[in-house]
Wavefront OBJ file of the C-alpha trace (Angstrom):
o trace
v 65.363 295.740 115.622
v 68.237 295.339 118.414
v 66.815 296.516 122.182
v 70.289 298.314 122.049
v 69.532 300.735 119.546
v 66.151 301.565 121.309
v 68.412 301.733 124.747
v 70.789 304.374 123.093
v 69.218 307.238 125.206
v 69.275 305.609 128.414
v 72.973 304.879 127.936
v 73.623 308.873 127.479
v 71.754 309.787 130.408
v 73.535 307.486 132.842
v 76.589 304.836 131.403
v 78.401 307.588 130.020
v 77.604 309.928 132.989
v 80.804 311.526 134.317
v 82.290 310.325 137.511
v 81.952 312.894 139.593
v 77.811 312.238 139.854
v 79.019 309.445 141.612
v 80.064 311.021 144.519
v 76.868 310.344 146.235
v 74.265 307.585 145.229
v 72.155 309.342 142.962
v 69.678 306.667 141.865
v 66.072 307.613 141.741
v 63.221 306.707 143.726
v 61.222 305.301 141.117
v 64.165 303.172 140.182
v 64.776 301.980 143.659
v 61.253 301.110 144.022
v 60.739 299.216 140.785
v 59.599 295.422 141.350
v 62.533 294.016 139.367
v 65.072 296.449 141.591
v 63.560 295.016 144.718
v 63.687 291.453 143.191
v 67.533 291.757 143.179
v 67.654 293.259 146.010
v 66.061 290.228 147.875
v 68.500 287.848 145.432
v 71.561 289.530 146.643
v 69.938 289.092 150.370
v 70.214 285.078 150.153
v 73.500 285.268 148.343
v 71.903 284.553 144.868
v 74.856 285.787 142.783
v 74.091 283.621 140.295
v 70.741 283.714 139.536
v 70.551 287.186 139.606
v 73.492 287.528 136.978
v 71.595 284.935 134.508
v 68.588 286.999 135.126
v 70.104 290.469 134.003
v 71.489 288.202 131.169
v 68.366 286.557 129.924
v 66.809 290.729 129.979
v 69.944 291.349 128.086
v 69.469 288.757 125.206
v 65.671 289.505 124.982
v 65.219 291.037 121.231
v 62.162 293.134 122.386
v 63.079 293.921 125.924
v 61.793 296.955 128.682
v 64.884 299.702 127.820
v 63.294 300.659 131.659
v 63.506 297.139 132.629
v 67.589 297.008 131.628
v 67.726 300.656 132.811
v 66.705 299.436 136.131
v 69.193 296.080 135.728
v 71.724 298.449 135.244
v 71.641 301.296 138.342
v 70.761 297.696 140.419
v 74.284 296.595 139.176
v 76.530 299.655 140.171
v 74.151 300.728 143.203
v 75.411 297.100 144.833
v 78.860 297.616 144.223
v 79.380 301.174 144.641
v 77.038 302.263 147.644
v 74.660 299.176 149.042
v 75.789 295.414 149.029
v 79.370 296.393 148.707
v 80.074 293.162 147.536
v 82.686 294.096 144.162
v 81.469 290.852 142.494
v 78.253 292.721 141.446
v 80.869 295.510 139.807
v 82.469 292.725 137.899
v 78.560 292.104 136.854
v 78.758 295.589 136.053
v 81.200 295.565 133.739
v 80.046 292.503 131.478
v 76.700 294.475 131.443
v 79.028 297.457 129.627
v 80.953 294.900 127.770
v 77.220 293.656 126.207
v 75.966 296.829 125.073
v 79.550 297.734 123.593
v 79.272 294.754 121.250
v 75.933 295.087 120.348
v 76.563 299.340 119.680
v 79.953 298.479 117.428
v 78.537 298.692 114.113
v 75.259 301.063 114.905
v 76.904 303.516 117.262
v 81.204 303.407 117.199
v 81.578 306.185 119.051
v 79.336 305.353 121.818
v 80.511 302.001 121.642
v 84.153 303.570 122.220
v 82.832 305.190 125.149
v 81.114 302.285 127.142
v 84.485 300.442 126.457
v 86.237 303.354 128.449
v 83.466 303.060 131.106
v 84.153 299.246 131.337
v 87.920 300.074 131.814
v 86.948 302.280 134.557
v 84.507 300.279 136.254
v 86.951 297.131 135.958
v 89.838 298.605 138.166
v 87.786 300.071 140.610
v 86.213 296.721 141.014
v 89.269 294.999 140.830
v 90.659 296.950 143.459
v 87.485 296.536 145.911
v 87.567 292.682 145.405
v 91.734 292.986 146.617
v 91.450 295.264 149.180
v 88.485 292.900 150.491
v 90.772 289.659 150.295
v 93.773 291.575 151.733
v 91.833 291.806 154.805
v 91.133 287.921 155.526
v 93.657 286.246 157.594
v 93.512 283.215 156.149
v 96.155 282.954 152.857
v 93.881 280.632 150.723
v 90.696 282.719 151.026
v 90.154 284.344 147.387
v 92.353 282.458 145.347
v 89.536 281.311 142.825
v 88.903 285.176 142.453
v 92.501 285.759 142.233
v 92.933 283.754 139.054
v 89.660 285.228 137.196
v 91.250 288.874 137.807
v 94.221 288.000 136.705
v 92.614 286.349 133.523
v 90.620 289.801 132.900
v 92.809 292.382 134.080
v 95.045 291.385 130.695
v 92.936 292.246 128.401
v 92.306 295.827 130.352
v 95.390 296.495 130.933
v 95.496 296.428 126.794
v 92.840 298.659 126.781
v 94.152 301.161 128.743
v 97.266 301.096 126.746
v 95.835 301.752 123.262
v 93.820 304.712 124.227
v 94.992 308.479 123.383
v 96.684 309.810 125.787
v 93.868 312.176 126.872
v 91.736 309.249 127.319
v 93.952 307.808 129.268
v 94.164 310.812 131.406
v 90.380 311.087 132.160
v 90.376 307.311 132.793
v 92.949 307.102 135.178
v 91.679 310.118 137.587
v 88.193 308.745 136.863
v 89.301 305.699 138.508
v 91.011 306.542 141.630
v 88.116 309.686 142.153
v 85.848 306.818 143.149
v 88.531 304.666 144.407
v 89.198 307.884 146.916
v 85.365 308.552 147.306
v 84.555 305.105 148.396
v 87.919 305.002 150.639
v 85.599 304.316 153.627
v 83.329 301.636 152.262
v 82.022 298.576 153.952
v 83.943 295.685 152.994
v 82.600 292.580 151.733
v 84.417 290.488 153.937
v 82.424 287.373 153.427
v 84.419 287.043 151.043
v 87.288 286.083 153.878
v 85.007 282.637 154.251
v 86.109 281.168 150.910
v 89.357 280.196 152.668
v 90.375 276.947 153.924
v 90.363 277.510 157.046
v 87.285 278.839 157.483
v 85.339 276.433 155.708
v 87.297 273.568 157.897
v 85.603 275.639 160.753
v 82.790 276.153 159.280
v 81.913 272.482 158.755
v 83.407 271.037 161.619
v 80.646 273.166 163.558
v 78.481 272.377 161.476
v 76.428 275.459 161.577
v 76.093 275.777 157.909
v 73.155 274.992 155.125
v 73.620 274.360 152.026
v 69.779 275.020 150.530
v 70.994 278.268 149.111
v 70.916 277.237 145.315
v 70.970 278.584 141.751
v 67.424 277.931 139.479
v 69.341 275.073 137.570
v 70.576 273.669 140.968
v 74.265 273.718 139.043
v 75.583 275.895 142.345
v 75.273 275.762 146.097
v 76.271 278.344 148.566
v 77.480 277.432 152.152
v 75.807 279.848 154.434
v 77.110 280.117 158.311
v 77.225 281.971 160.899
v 80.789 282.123 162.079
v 82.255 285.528 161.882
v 85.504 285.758 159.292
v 88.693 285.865 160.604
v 90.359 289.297 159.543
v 94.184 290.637 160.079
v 94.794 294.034 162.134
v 93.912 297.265 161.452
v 97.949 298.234 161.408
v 98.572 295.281 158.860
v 95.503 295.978 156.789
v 96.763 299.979 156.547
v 100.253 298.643 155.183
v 98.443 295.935 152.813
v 96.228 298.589 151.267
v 98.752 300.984 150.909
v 100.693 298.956 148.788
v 97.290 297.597 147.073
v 96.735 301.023 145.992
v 100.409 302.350 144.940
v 100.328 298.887 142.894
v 97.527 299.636 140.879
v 98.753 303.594 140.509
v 102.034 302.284 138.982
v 100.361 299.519 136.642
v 98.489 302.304 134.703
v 101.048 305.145 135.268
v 103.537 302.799 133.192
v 101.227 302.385 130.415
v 100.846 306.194 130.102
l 1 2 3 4 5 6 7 8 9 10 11 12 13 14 15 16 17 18 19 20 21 22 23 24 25 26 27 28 29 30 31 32 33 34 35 36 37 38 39 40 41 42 43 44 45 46 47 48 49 50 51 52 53 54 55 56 57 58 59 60 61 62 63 64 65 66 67 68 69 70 71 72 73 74 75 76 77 78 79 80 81 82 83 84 85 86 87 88 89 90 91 92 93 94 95 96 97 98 99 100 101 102 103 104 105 106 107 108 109 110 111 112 113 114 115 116 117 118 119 120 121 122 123 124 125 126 127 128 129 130 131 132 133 134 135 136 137 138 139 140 141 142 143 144 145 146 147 148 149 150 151 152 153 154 155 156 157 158 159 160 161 162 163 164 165 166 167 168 169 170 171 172 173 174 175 176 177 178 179 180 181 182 183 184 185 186 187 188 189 190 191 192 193 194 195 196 197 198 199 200 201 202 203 204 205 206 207 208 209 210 211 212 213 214 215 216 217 218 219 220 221 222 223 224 225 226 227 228 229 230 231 232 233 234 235 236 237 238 239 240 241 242 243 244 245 246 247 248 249 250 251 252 253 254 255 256 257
């Protein structure tokens, strides 16, 4: 029997919760102090993106596994992007966790399979718009750009999403949305994200004050690490950048109501 069907419960108590629990990080202790939680946790320390994601994947494609071991996978995956790392990537990880589990619930559960697909809608644009706001912030015009283009590939197919829902599901979606766009207004941005640009890495290996040991399990990816700070635009620049980040992202969905 599919792990999913076993997992059903889980996804009640917290995929499907509504948004406003998410005004504070609610996750609890024994979650936070599970070995696997603390495994990530030390992944996401070294940069691991990678092997962390093909870990929660592998736990994902396991016919017989933990439903507290993906439990734990999961509140690991929106605790990073929402309150801890603040890096959005791990929201974007997020959201292909949803995606799984609304394939695999289809045919056994439509309805909650219809409502994880909402959840993924949500939790894409809020991502989405952490990831932009972060790269509006570097000063360097090439930073991002590989980001850019897997957004824009995604943010199709969402956009489509949001479109064909009713129009009360639309409602709920959209102020779910920008409720914790608002409530994480102040977040720490993940502006490491600022040394993917040109520029930077130019800088960055000119000083050489880099490594480059910081590898996925297959060895397939390697991660510069250094210790030059980012170079980010001005507060009174930022303000006007986000502003129209924001209003951009209002009007996308408002046209598809």
């Amino acid at each position: 029997m599919s792990v999913f069907r076993f997992f059903s419960a889980l996804l009640c108590c917290f995929a499907l919760m509504p948004v406003s629990a998410h005004a504070a990080k609610d996750t609890p202790a024994r979650i936070v102090k599970h070995k696997i939680y603390r495994s990530y946790d030390k992944m996401a320390e070294e940069q691991k993106f990678p092997m962390v994601m093909q870990s929660i994947q592998q736990r994902l494609n396991t016919p017989y596994a933990s439903r507290n071991d993906l439990n734990v996978a999961m509140f690991w995956l929106r605790d990073q992007y929402l309150y801890d790392n603040g890096d959005p990537k791990y929201g974007l990880g997020y959201v292909q966790f949803l995606e799984s589990l609304t394939r695999n619930t289809k045919d056994s559960d439509p309805v909650q399979s219809d409502n994880l697909k909402q959840n993924g809608v949500i939790h894409y644009f809020v991502s989405e718009h952490f990831i932009i706001s972060d790269i509006a912030r570097c000063a360097d015009p090439t930073a991002g750009q590989n980001t850019r283009r897997e957004l824009e590939q995604m943010r199709q197919n969402y956009l489509r999403r949001f479109a064909a829902m009713t129009y009360e599901n639309k409602e709920k979606t959209f102020k779910s949305i920008f409720d914790l766009i608002t409530e994480r207004k102040d977040r720490a941005p993940y502006t490491e994200i600022c040394k993917s640009g040109e520029a930077h890495m130019k800088k960055a290996l000119a000083s050489g004050q880099f490594t480059q040991d910081l590898q996925s399990k297959d060895g397939s990816q390697a991660f510069i690490d250094d210790n030059l700070p980012p170079e980010l635009i001005d507060d009174k620049t930022w303000a006007q950048r986000y502003g129209s980040i924001f209003n951009a992202l209002k009007n996308d969905l408002l046209a598809l109501q």
